[in-house]
C-alpha positions as CSV (number, residue, x, y, z in Angstrom):
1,X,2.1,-23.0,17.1
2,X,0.9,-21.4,20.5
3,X,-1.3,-23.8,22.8
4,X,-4.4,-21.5,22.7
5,X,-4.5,-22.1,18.7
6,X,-5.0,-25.9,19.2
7,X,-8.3,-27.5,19.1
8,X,-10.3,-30.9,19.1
9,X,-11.6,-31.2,15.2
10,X,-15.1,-32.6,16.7
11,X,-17.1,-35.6,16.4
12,X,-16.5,-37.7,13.0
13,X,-20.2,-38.4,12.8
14,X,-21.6,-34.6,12.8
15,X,-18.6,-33.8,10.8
16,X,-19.7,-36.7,8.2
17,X,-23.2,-35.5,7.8
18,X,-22.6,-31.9,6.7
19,X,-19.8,-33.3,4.4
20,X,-22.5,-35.8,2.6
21,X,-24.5,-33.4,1.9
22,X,-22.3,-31.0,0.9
23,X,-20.5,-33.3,-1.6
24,X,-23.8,-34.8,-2.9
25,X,-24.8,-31.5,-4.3
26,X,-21.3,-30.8,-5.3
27,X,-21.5,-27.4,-3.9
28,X,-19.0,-25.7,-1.8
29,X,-18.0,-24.3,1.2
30,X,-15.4,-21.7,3.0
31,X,-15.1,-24.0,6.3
32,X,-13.4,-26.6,3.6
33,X,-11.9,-24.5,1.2
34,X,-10.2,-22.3,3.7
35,X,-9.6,-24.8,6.0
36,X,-11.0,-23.0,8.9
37,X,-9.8,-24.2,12.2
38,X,-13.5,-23.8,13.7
39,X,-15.4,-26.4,11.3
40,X,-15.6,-29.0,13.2
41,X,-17.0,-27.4,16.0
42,X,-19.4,-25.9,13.3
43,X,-20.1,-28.9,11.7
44,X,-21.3,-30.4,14.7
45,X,-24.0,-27.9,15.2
46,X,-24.7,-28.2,12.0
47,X,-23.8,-25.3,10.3
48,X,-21.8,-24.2,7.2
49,X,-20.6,-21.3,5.1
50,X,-21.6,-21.7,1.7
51,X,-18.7,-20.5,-1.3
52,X,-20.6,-19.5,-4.2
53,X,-19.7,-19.5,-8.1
54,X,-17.2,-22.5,-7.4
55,X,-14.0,-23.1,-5.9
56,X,-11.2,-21.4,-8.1
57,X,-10.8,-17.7,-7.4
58,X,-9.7,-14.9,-9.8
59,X,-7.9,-13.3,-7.5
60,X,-4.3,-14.6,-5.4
61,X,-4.2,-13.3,-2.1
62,X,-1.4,-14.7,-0.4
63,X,-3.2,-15.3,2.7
64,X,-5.5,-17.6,1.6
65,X,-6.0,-21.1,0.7
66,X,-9.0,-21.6,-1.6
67,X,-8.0,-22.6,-5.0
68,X,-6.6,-19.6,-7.6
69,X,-4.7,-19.1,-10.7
70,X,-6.5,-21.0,-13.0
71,X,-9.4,-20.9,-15.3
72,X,-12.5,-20.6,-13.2
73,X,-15.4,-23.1,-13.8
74,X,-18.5,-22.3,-15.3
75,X,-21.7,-21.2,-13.2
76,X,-23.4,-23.9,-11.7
77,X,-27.0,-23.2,-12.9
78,X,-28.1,-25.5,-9.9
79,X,-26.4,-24.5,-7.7
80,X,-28.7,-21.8,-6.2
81,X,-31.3,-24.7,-5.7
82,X,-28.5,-27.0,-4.3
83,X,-27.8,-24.6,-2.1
84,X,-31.5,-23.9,-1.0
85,X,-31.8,-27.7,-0.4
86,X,-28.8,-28.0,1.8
87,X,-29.8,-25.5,4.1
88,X,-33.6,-26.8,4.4
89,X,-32.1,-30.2,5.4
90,X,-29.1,-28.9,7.9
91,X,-32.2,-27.2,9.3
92,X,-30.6,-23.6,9.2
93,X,-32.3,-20.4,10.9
94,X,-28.8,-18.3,9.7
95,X,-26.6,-18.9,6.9
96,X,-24.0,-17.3,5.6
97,X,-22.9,-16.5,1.9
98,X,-19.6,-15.9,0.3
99,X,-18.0,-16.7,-2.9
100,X,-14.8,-16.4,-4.5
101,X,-13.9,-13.7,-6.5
102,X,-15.4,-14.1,-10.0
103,X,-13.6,-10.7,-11.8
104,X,-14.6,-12.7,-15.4
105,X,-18.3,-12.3,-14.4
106,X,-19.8,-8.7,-16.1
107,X,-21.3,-7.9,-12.7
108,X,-19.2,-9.9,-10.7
109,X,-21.1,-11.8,-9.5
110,X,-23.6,-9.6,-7.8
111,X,-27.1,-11.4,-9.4
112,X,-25.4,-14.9,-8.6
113,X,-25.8,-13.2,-4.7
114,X,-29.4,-12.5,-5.3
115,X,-30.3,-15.8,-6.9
116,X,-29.2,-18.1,-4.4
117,X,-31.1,-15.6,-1.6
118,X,-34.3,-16.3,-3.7
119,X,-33.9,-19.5,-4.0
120,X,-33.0,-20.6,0.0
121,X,-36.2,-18.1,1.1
122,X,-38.7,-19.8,-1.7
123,X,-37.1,-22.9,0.5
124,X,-36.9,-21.7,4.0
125,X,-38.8,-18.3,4.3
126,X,-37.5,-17.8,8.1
127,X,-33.9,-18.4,7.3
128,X,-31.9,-15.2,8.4
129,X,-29.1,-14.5,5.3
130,X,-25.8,-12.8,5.8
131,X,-24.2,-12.4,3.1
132,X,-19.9,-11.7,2.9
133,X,-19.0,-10.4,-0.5
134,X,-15.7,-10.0,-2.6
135,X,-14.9,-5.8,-2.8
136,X,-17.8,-6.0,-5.2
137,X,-17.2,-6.3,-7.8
138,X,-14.1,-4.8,-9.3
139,X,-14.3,-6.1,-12.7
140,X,-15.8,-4.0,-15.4
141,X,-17.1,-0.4,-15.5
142,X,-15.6,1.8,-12.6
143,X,-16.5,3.1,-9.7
144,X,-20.4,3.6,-11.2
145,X,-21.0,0.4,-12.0
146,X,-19.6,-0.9,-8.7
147,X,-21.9,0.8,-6.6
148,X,-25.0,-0.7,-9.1
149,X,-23.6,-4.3,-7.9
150,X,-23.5,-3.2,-4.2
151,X,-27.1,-1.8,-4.8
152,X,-28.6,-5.3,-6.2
153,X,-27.4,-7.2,-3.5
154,X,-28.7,-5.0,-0.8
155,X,-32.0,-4.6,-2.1
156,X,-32.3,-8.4,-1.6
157,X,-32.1,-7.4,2.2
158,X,-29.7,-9.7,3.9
159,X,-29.4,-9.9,7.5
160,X,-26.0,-8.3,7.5
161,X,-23.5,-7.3,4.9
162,X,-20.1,-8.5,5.2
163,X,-17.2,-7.4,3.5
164,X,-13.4,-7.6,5.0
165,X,-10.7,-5.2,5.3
166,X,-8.2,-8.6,6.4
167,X,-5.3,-6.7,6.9
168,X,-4.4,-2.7,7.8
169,X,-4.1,-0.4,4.6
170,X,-0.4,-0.1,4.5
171,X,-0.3,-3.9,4.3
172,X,-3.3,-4.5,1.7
173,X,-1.2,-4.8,-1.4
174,X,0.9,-7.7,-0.3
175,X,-2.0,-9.2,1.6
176,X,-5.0,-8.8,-0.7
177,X,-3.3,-9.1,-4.1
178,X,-6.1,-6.9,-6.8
179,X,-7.9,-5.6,-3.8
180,X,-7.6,-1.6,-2.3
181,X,-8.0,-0.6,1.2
182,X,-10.5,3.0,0.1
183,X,-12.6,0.3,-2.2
184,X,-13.2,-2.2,0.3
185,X,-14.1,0.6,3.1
186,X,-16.0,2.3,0.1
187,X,-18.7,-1.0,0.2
188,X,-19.5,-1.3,3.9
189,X,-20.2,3.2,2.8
190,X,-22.3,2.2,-0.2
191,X,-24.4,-0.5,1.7
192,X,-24.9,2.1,4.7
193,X,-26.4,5.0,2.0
194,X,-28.6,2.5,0.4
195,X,-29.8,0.6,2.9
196,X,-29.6,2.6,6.4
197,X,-30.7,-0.2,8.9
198,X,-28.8,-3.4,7.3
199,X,-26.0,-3.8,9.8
200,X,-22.6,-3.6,8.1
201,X,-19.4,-5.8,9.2
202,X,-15.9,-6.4,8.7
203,X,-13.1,-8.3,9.9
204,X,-9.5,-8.4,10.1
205,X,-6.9,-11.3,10.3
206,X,-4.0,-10.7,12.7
207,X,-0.6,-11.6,12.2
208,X,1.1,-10.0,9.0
209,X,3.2,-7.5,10.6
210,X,0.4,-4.8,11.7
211,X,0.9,-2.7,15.1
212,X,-1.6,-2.1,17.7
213,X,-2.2,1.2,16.7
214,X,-2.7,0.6,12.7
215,X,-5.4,-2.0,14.2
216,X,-7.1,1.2,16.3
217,X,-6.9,3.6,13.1
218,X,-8.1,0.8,11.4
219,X,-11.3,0.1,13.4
220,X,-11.3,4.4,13.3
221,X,-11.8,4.1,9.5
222,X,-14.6,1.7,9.5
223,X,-16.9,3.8,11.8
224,X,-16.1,6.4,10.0
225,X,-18.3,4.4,7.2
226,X,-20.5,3.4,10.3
227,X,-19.4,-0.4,10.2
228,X,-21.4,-2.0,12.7
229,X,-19.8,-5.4,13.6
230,X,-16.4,-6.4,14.2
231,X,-14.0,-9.7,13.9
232,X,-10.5,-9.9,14.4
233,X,-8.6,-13.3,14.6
234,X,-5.5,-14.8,14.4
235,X,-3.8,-15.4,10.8
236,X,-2.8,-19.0,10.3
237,X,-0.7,-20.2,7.3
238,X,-2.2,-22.3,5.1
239,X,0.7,-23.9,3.6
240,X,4.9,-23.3,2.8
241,X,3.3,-21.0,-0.2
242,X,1.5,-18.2,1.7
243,X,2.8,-15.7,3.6
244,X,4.8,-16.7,6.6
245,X,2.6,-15.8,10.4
246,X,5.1,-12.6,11.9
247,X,3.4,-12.8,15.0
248,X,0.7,-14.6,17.0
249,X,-1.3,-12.5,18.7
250,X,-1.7,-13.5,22.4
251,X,-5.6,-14.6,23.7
252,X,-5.4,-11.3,26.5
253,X,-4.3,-8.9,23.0
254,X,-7.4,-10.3,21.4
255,X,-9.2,-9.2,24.2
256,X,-7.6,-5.7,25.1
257,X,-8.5,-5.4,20.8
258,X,-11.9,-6.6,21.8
259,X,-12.5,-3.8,24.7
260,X,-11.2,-1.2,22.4
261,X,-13.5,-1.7,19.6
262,X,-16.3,-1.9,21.6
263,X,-15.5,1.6,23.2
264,X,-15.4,2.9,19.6
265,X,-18.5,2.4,19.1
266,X,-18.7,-1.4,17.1
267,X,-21.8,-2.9,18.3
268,X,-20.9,-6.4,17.5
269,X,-17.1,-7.8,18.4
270,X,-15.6,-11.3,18.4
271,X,-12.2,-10.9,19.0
272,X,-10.1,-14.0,19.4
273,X,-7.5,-16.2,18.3
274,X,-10.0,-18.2,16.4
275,X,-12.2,-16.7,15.7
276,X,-13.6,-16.1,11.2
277,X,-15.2,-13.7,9.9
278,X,-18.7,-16.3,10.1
279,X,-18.3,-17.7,13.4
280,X,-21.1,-17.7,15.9
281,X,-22.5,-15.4,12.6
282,X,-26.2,-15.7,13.9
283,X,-25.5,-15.0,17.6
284,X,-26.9,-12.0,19.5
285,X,-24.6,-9.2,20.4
286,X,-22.1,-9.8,22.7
């Protein structure tokens, strides 16, 4: 692995106190089930992304390490006041909100969103949420019925609404097993017709055989839905299982990436080996 991609994992003691009370609730989060290489540093200023609707996914993309291919668990019915509790005591002014993919849910998971957004602002009224959704929500009911769960989590009016592209369209199918390149760039549309002034952002993981230029035509087709914010990191393998890393990207690609997407119009970029899709979430613009 190239030097740039090494880190310190931070101090054990913040580290332990976002784990504690993580675990105590028995809730879940993307930093530990994705093994993100930034959660220690994250951890120490205590922050955290929340995974929502358990740990087991429906789907198997072969990027990625959380937990798939078996039964998911049941809905936590706490779990949207667990959650609400954790970020009132890690003192949060900006969270973040994924979840797995939950295609056995009839909407997906779209209320599940909505609920646990209630719940932390009944909590922590000035908490800013950001929420980063599965393609929402491609389970039952077409392309109708997809747009209705977009719809009910916008009108909860999150911060920002996150949903990622990951990889360039000709390499979606291997990448993001179940998922389409024209229905993920169809969500960050959807949010932008209902809900005008909610910035819209997505984020790709480099490193699975794309060229420069599918990257540009990719950051094309995401103004063209009038995305608003931009990440693009390094893919890292999780394990022997997932796909293999075809190339690291060097630190001054990340950057000529960077100055591109800017000039396209992106108003928001991290671009960096490093750097998630949630990192530095609540930052002003660069």
């Amino acid at each position: 692995m190239p030097s740039w991609l090494r880190r310190p994992l931070g101090k054990a003691t913040a580290i332990s106190t976002v784990q504690r009370i993580i675990k105590q609730r028995q809730i879940h989060t993307i930093c530990e089930e994705g093994r993100c290489p930034n959660r220690g540093e994250c951890y120490a200023q205590k922050t955290a992304t929340f995974l929502l609707m358990g740990p087991t996914c429906t789907r198997a993309c072969a990027f990625c390490q959380v937990d798939k291919g078996h039964a998911p668990m049941a809905l936590d019915r706490e779990e949207p006041q667990k959650v609400a509790e954790a970020v009132q005591l890690l003192g949060l002014r900006y969270v973040v909100l994924t979840s797995v993919a939950r295609d056995d849910l009839a909407d997906g998971g779209a209320g599940w969103f909505v609920q646990v957004m209630t719940a932390i602002r009944e909590l922590t009224c000035e908490t800013q949420i950001e929420v980063l959704t599965p393609d929402l929500f491609s389970g039952k009911g077409g392309e109708t019925a997809q747009r209705e769960r977009v719809a009910t989590v916008v009108a909860a009016q999150p911060a920002c609404y996150n949903h990622n592209l990951e990889t360039v369209g000709r390499l979606t199918a291997p990448v993001r097993r179940g998922a389409k390149y024209d229905r993920s760039l169809n969500v960050l549309r959807w949010v932008k017709e209902f809900a005008p002034t909610i910035p819209t952002k997505s984020g790709l993981m480099l490193g699975h055989g794309e060229t420069e230029t599918e990257i540009i035509e990719t950051m094309k087709d995401l103004r063209a839905v009038k995305c608003d914010r931009l990440t693009l990191g390094q893919y890292l393998r999780p394990s022997l299982e997932h796909l293999p890393v075809q190339k690291y990207w060097t630190p001054a690609e990340f950057e000529k990436l960077g100055a591109i997407a800017r000039s396209l119009g992106f108003s928001q970029v991290r671009s960096g080996p490093l750097v998630r899709s949630s990192y530095h979430a609540g930052e002003e613009n660069d």
